[in-house]
C-alpha positions in Angstrom: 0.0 0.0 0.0 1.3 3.3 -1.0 1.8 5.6 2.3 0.0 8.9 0.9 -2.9 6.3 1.1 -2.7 5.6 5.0 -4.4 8.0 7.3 -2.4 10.3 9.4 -4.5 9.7 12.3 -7.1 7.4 14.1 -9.1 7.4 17.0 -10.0 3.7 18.8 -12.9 4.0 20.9 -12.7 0.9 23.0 -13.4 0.1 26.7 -10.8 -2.4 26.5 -7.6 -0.1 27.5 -5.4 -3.4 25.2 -7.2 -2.4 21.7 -5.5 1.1 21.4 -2.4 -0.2 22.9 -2.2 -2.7 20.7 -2.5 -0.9 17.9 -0.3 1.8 18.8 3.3 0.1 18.0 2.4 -1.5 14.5 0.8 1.7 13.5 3.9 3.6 14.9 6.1 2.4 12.3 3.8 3.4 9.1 3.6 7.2 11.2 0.1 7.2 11.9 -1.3 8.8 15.1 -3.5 6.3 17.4 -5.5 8.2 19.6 -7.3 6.0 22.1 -10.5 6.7 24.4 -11.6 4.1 27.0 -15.1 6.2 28.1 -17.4 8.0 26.5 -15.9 11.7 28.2 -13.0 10.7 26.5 -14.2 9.8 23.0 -16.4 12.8 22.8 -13.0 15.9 24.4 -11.0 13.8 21.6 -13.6 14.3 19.0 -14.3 17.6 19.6 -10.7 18.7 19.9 -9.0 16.9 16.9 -10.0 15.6 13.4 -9.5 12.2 12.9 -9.0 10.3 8.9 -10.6 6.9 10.8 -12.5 5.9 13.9 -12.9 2.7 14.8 -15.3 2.5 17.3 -16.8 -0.8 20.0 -20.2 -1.8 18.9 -20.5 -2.9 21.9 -18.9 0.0 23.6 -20.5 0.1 27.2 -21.6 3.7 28.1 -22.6 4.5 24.8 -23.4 1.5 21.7 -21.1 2.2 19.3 -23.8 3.7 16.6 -25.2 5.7 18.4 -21.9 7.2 19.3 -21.3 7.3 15.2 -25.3 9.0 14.7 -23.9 11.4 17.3 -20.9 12.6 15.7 -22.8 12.9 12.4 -25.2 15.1 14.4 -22.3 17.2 15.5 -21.4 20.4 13.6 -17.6 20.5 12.9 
């Protein structure tokens, strides 16, 4: 894959603190910024405060089901 192609950053919404992590290294080398939220305060400050090329979010993702977080952000004015 081409690197102009990769994103430049991502955001892992995950309640499991081991997703992120483990995506951090292997992404590292290809010099893409992982972002990681474990609650929903954090997933929506990081949101808010950044823009992101990908999110890959829970489905189940405890406080919040994972579309409803994405029907959310759709509903929020950038």
């Amino acid at each position: 894959m081409n690197d102009s192609n990769l994103p430049n950053k991502i955001l892992v919404v995950d309640d499991d603190p081991a997703v992120g992590k483990g995506l951090i290294g292997p992404l590292k080398q290809y010099k893409i910024q992982v972002d990681t939220a474990v609650d929903l305060e954090s997933a929506m400050y990081l949101f808010n405060q950044n823009r992101y090329d990908v999110a890959l979010i829970e489905i189940d993702f405890g406080p919040l089901p994972g579309l409803a977080l994405i029907q959310k952000w759709r509903k929020h004015e950038m």
